[in-house]
C-alpha positions in Angstrom: -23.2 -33.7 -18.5 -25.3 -34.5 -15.5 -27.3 -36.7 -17.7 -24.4 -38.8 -19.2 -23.3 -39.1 -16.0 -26.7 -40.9 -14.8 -26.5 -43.6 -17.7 -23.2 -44.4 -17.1 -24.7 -45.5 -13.2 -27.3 -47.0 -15.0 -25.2 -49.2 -17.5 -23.2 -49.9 -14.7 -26.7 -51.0 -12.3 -28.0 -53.4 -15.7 -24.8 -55.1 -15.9 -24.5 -55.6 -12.0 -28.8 -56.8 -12.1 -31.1 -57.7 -14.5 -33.7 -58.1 -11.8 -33.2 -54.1 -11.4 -34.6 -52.9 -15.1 -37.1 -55.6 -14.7 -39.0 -53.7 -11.2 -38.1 -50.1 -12.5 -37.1 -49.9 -15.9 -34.5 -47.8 -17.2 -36.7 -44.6 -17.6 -37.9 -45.0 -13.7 -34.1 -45.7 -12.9 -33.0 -42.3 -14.9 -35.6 -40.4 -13.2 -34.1 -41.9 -9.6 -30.7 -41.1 -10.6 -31.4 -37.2 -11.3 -33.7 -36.9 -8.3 -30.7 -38.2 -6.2 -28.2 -36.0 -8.0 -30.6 -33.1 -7.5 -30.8 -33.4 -4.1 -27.5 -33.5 -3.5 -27.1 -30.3 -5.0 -29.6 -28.8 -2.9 -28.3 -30.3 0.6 -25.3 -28.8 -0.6 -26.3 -25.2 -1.2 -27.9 -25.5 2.2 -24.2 -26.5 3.0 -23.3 -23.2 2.0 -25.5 -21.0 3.5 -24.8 -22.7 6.6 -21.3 -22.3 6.3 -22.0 -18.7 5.5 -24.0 -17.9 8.3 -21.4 -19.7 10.8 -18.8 -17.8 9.6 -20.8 -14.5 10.0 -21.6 -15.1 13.5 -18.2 -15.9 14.6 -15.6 -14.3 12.0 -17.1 -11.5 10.7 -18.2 -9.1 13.0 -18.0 -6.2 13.8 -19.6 -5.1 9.8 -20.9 -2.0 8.8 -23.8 -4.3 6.8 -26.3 -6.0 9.2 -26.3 -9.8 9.1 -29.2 -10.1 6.5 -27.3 -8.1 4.2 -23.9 -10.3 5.1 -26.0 -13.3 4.4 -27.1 -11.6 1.3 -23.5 -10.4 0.0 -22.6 -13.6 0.4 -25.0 -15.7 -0.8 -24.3 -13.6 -4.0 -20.5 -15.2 -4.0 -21.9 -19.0 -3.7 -23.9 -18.8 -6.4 -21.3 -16.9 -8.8 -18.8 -19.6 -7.8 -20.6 -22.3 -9.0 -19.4 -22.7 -12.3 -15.9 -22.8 -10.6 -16.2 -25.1 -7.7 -13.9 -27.5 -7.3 -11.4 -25.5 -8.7 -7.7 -24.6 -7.3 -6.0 -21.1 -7.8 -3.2 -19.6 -6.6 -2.4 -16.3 -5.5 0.2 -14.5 -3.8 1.0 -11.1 -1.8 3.9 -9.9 0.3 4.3 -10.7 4.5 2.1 -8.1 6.4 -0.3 -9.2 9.1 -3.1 -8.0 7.0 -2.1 -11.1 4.2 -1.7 -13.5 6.9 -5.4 -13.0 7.7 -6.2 -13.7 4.3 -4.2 -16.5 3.8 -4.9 -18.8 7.2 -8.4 -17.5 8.2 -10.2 -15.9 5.1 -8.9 -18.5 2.3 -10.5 -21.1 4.2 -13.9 -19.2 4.8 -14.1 -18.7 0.9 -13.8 -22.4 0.3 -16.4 -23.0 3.1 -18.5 -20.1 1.3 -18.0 -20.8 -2.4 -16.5 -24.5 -2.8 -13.2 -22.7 -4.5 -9.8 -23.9 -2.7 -7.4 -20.9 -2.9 -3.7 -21.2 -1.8 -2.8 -17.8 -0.8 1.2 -17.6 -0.6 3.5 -15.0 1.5 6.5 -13.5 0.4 9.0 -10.6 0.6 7.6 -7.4 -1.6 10.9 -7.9 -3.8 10.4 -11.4 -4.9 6.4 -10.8 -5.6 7.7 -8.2 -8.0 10.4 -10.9 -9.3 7.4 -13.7 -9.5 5.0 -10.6 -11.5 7.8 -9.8 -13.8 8.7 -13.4 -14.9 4.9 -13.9 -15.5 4.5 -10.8 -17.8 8.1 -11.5 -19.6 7.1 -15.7 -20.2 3.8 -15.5 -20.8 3.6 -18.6 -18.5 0.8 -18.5 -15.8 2.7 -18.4 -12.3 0.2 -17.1 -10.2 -3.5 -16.2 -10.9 -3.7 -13.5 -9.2 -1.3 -10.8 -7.0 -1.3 -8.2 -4.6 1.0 -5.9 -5.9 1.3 -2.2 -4.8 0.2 0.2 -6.9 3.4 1.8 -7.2 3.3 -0.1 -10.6 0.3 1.9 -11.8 2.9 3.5 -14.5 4.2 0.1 -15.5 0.6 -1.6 -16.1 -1.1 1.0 -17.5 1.4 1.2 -20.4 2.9 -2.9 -21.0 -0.3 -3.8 -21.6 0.0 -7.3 -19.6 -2.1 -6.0 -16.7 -5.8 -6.6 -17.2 -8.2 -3.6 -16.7 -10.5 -3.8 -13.9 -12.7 -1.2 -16.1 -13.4 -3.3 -19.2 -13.1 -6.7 -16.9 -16.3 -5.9 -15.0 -18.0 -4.9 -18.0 -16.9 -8.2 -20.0 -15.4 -11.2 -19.4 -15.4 -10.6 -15.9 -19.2 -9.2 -15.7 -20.7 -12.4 -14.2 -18.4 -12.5 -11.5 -18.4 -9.3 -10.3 -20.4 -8.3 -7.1 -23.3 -6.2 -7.3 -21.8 -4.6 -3.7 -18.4 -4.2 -4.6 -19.0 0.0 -4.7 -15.6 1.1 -5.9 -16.4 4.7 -4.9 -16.1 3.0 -1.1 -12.5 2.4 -1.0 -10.2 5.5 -0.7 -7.3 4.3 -2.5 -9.3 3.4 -5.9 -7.3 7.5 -7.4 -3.9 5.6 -6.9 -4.8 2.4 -9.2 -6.0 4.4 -11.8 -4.0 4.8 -14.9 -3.6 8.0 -17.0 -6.2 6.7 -19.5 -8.8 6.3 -16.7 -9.0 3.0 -16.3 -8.5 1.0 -13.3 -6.0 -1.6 -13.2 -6.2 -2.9 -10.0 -8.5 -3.2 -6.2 -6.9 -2.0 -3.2 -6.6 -4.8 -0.8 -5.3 -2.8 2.1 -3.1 0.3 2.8 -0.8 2.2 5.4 1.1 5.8 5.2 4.2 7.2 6.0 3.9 9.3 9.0 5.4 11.2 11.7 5.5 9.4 15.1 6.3 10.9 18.1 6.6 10.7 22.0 3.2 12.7 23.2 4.7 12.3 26.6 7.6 13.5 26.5 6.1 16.3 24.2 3.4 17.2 27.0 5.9 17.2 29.8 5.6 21.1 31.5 9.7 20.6 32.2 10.5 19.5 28.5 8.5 22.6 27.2 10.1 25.4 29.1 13.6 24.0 28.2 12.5 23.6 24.5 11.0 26.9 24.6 14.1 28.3 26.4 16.6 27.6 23.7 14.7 27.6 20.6 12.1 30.5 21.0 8.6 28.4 19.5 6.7 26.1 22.0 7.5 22.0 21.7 4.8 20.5 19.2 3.9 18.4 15.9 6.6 20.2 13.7 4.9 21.7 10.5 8.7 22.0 8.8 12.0 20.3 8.1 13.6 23.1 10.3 11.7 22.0 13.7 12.1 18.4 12.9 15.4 19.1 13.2 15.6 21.6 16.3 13.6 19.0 18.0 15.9 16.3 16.8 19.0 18.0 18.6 16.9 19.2 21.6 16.2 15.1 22.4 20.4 13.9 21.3 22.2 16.9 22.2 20.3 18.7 25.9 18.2 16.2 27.0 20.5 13.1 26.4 18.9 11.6 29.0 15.5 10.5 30.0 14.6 8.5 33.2 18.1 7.3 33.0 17.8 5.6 29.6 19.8 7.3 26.5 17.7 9.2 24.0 17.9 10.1 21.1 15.6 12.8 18.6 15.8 10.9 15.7 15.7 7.3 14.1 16.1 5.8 10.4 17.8 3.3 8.3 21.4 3.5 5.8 22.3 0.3 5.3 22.9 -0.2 1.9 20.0 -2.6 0.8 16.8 -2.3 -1.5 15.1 -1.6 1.0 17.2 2.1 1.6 15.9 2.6 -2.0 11.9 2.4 -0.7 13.1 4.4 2.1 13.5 7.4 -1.3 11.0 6.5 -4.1 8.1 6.2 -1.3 8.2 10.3 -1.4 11.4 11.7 0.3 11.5 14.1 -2.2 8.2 14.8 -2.2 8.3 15.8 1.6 11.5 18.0 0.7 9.2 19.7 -2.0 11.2 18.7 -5.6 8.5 18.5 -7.2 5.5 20.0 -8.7 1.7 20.3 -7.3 -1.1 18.0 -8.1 -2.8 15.5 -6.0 -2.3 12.2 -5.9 1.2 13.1 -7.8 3.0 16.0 -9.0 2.4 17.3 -12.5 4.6 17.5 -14.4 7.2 16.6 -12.1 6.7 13.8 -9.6 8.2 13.3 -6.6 10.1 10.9 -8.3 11.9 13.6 -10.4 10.5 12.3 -13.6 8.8 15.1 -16.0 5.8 14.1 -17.9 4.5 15.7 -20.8 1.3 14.6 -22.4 1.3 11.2 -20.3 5.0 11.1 -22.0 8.4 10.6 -19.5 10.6 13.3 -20.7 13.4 12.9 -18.3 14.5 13.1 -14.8 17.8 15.4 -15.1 17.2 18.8 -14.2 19.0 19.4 -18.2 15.6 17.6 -19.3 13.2 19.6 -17.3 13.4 17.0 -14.2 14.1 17.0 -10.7 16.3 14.1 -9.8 19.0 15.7 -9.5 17.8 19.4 -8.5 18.6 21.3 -5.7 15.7 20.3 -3.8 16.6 16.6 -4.1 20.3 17.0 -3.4 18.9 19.2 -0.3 16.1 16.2 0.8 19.5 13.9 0.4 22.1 15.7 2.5 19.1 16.4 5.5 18.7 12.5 5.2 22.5 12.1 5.8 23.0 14.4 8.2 20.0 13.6 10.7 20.9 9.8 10.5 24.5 10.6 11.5 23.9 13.0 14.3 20.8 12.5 16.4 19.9 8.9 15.3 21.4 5.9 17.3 24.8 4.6 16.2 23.2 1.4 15.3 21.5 3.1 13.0 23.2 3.4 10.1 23.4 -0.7 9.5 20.3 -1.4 9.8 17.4 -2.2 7.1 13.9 -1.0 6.4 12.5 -4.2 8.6 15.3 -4.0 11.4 14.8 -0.5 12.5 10.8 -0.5 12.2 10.7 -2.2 16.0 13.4 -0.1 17.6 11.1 3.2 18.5 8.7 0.5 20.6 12.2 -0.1 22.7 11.1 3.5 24.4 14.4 5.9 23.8 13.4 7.4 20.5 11.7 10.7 20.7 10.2 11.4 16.6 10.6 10.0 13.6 9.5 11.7 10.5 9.2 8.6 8.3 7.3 5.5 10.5 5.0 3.3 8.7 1.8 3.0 10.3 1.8 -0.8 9.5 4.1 -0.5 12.5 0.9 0.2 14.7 0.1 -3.2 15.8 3.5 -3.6 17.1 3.2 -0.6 18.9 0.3 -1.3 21.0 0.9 -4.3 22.6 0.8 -4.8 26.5 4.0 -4.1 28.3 6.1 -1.9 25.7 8.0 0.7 27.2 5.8 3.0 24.4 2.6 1.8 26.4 0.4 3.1 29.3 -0.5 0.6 31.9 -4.0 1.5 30.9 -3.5 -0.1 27.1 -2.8 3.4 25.9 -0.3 4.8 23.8 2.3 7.1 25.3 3.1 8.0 21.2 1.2 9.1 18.7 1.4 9.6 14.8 0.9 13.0 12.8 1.4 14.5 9.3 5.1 14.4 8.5 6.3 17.8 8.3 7.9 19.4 4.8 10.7 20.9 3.5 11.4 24.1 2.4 10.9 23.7 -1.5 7.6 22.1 -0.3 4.4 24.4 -0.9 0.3 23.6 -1.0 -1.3 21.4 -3.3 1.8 19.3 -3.3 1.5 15.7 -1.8 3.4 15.2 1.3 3.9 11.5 1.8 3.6 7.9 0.6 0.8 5.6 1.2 1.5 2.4 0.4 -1.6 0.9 -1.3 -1.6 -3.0 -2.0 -3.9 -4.0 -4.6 -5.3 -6.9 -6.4 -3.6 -7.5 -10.0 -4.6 -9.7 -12.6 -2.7 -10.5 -15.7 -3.9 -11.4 -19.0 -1.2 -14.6 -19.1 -3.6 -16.3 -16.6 -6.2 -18.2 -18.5 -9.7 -16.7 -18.1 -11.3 -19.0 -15.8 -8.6 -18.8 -12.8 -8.8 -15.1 -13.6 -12.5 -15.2 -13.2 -12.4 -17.6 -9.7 -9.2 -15.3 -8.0 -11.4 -12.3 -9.3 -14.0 -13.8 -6.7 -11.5 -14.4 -4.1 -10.3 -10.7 -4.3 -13.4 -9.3 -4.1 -14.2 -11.3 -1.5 -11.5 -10.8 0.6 -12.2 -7.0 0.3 -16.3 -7.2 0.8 -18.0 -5.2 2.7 -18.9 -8.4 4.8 -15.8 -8.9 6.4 -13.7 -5.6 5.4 -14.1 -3.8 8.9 -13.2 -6.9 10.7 -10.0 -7.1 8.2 -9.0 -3.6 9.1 -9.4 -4.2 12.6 -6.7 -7.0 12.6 -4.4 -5.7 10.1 -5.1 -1.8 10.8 -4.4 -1.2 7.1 -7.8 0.3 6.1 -9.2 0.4 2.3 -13.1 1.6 2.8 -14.3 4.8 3.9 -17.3 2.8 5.1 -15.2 1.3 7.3 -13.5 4.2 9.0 -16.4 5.8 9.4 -18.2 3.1 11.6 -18.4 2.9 15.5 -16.0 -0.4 15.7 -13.3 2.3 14.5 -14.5 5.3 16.9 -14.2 2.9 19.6 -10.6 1.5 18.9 -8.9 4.9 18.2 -8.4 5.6 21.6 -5.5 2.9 21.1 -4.4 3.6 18.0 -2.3 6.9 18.4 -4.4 9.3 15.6 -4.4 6.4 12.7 -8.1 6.7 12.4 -8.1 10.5 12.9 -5.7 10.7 10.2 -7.7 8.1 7.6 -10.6 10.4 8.6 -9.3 13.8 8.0 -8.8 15.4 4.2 -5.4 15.3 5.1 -5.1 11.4 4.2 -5.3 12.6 0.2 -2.0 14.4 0.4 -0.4 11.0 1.2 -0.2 8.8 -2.1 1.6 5.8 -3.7 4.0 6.3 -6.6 2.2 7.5 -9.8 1.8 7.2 -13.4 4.5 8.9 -14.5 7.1 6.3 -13.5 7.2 3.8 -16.6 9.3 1.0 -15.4 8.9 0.9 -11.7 10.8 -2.4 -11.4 13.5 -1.1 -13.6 13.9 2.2 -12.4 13.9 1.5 -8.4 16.8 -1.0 -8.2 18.5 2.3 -9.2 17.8 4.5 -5.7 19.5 2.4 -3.1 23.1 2.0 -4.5 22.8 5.5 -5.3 22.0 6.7 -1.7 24.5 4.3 -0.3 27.1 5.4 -1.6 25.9 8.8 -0.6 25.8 8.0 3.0 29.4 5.8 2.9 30.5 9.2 1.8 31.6 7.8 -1.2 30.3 10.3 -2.9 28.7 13.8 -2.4 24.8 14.2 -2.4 25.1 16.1 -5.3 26.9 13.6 -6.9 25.2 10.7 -6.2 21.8 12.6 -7.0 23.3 13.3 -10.4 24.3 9.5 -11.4 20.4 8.6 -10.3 19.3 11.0 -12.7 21.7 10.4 -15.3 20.8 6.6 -15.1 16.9 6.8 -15.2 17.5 8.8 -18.3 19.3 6.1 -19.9 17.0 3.5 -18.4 13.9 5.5 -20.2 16.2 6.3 -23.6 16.0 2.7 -23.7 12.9 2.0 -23.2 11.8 4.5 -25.8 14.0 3.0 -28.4 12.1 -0.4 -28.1 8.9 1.1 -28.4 7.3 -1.4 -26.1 5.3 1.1 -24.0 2.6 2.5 -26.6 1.7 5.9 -26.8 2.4 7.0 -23.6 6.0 5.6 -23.3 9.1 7.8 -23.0 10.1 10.2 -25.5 13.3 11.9 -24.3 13.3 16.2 -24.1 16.9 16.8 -25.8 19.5 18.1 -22.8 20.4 21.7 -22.1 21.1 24.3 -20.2 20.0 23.9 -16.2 19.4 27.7 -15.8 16.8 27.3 -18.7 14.8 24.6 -16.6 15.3 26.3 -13.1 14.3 29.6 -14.4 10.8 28.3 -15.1 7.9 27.7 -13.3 7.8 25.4 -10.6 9.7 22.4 -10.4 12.8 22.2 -11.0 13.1 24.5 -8.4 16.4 27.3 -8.1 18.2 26.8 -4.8 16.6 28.4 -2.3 18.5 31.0 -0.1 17.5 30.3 3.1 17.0 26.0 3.3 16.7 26.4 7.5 13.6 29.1 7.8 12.4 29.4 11.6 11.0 26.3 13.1 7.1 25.3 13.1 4.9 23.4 15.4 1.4 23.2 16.0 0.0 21.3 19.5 -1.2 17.7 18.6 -4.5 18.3 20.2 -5.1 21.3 18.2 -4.4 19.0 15.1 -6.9 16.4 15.6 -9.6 18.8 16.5 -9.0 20.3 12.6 -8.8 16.5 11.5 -12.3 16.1 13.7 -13.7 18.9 12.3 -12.6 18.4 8.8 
């Protein structure tokens, strides 16, 4: 190509002079035109390692790799992009600070670095789903790459338009994978794993559902003895639903009043909007205990309600052997409703998943058992009522407690894990390129400096390193938690939801109508289950899902299902056992020690 390239100068040089050919001839002139292209090539790979190096010094620190092996790392990605510079991809993720890093800082350090110009779009979770779906239904390449959550696991491992990782690196994707990508280092790699082993996509980063609470207030001498007083356990990190909810009505109902501001034990969401359907499928019922034991997800009942038997959906109504509708569910439901409408603010109850996620910083909310710790950023900042004049929290963040159906080996939260996706609709050499710009953005180069901006950590390298001992101090137990063997029992949706896009739009008008009262919590639980059954039924009928798509057990008696063996579960006797709570400082030595 080069050479073709030359003789076209030339051509164009012996038309221009005559005189030329006569001094150098065309051989001498061909021999000129390589040298200078040559060069060029060098100067700019020199470009590269330049831009590498700058970028090191002033972007990328702290790492846990020293600056020769940064420089090493990534000279690796210049010379895999090569083949692919000049090129232009695509890609897109959801709105978190984490993907705002990546699309205004590290987008423009991988063009620097590799010569490939990547536009990296931001939008809402719903309409990356919308944009992933219309690619896998058309065929037609939309984006080339996506961060989608692994909550899909289910869904890709069975459609078949998902590319696996697994035979990617192997194949077509060998070249361009980095000899220091070390898979083993990121902690989420279980929950993008599909039930036949492969993986299907690379975390990019990741936050839990925790529970946050006022380590203040929980600390103050007066607060304890009145606690104490009227409740009979000490004030601490509740271990169950039943002290949650003592502590709830201790805040609302005999304190009331703090400093002179209102308080109030509890906060959530109810408006009725997707996002109240997250607010469920990201492992309410889990907490609650519905389902069965098995880490990262229940087997054979998830925390969905969905029964899986040999990698096969079943059903989700208890008649099928699920635990949609079951009485742990219709329990985890009506505590939902009840908290929100007694110790939460009035407000409350109309707000969304993204309204009501700044309203603890405000400084009158005492707990919350369901707080996202991509909150934590936002809770930190200078001059919050939730911050010390020193730059410290006055909160911090703990496992959530369970319910009462709840029992070990169960998971007991969601962790939100969004990963890198590719799709085989996107023709192989964007695939390859955005393969490069996801592992880059996830290297070990720049990783620790990612999770220090976006505090939604993927590598245990990471968390292990000083940078991270250093900031926890601010950071209210998040790198505790990521460090403790607690952090497994907190997982993403799993495998055995087959349809996750299909099957979620069906939660939030389901609880809405639930906490409009509407309906009962029995009820509403029993038109969910009713309609992922239908939802699956059909699914089987087309066939599309191979061998591990739906095949529906035939209905029957309930009793038959709750008689058996773990979930679905009888209804317990006693939902309210005694309350639980263990001292937060005793917790984080275990985490420390563990």
């Amino acid at each position: 190509m080069r050479e073709m390239e030359n003789r076209t100068v030339v051509t164009k040089v012996l038309r221009a002079s005559g005189k030329l050919v006569a001094v150098l001839g065309v051989g001498m002139l061909l021999s000129a035109c390589s040298q200078s292209t040559e060069e060029a090539s060098q100067a700019n790979a020199v470009d590269y390692v330049a831009n590498a190096s700058g970028w090191i010094e002033r972007e990328f620190q702290p790492s846990t790799l020293s600056r020769d092996e940064q420089q090493s790392e990534m000279a690796w990605f210049t010379q895999a992009a090569e083949p692919y510079r000049g090129m232009s991809i695509n890609v897109v993720s959801e709105t978190l600070t984490t993907h705002e890093y990546e699309s205004k800082t590290l987008t423009q350090a991988f063009f620097d670095i590799t010569g490939i110009q990547v536009t990296h779009d931001l939008m809402q979770e719903g309409d990356v789903i919308e944009k992933l779906q219309i690619q896998m239904q058309s065929g037609e390449n939309v984006y080339d790459a996506y961060v989608n959550d692994s909550d899909l696991i289910g869904t890709h491992a069975r459609y078949g338009h998902v590319v696996a990782l697994s035979d990617f690196m192997d194949a077509e994707g060998k070249s361009v994978t980095s000899p220091t990508l070390d898979l083993d280092d990121f902690i989420g790699i279980s929950f993008t794993t599909g039930p036949d082993g492969k993986i299907y996509q690379l975390p990019d980063q990741q936050f839990a559902n925790l529970y946050w609470f006022r380590y203040d207030w929980f600390t103050n001498a007066e607060l304890q003895a009145q606690f104490e007083s009227i409740y009979d356990y000490a004030l601490g990190v509740p271990v169950n639903w039943s002290a949650y909810q003592d502590i709830a009505e201790f805040f609302s109902e005999h304190v009331q009043e703090i400093d002179g501001v209102k308080v109030y034990g509890h906060m959530d969401y109810g408006k009725k909007d997707p996002s109240l359907g997250w607010r469920f499928t990201d492992a309410w019922l889990s907490m609650a205990g519905a389902g069965d034991a098995g880490i990262p997800n229940g087997l054979p009942v998830d925390e969905w309600g969905i029964r899986v038997e040999d990698c096969r959906p079943v059903g989700s109504s208890v008649s099928r052997g699920g635990a949609a509708n079951s009485p742990a569910a219709v329990y985890a439901l009506r505590k939902y409703i009840d908290w929100l409408k007694r110790y939460a603010p009035p407000e409350a109850a109309g707000m969304t998943f993204s309204e009501a996620g700044p309203v603890p910083a405000q400084g009158h909310i005492a707990q919350q058992i369901f707080w996202y710790t991509t909150f934590t950023a936002n809770m930190i900042k200078p001059g919050l009522a939730v911050v010390n004049d020193d730059g410290t929290p006055k909160w911090r963040m703990a496992p959530s407690p369970h319910g009462p159906y709840w029992s070990e080996g169960m998971k007991l939260g969601y962790q939100d894990t969004g990963s890198w996706t590719l799709l085989k609709s996107t023709p192989l050499k964007r695939r390859q390129a955005a393969w490069l710009y996801a592992q880059f953005v996830t290297s070990k180069t720049l990783s620790l400096k990612k999770t220090m901006v976006g505090l939604t950590p993927i590598r245990d390298s990471d968390l292990r390193s000083q940078a991270m001992t250093d900031l926890a101090p601010s950071l209210g137990g998040l790198v505790e938690f990521y460090r403790s063997p607690a952090r497994t029992a907190w997982t993403p949706t799993g495998t055995n939801v087959p349809d996750y896009p299909k099957l979620s739009q069906l939660w939030w008008a389901n609880v809405a109508n639930a906490v409009s009262g509407e309906v009962t919590p029995q009820q509403a639980m029993n038109t969910l289950a009713e309609q992922q059954d239908k939802v699956m039924a059909r699914l089987a009928r087309h066939g599309v899902l191979g061998e591990c798509g739906p095949l529906m057990n035939e209905p029957r008696e309930e009793s038959y299902w709750l008689d058996q063996p773990g979930a679905p579960k009888a209804k317990l006797a006693n939902e309210k056992p005694k309350g639980e709570t263990v001292p937060y400082d005793e917790l984080i030595k275990v985490w420390q020690e563990g």
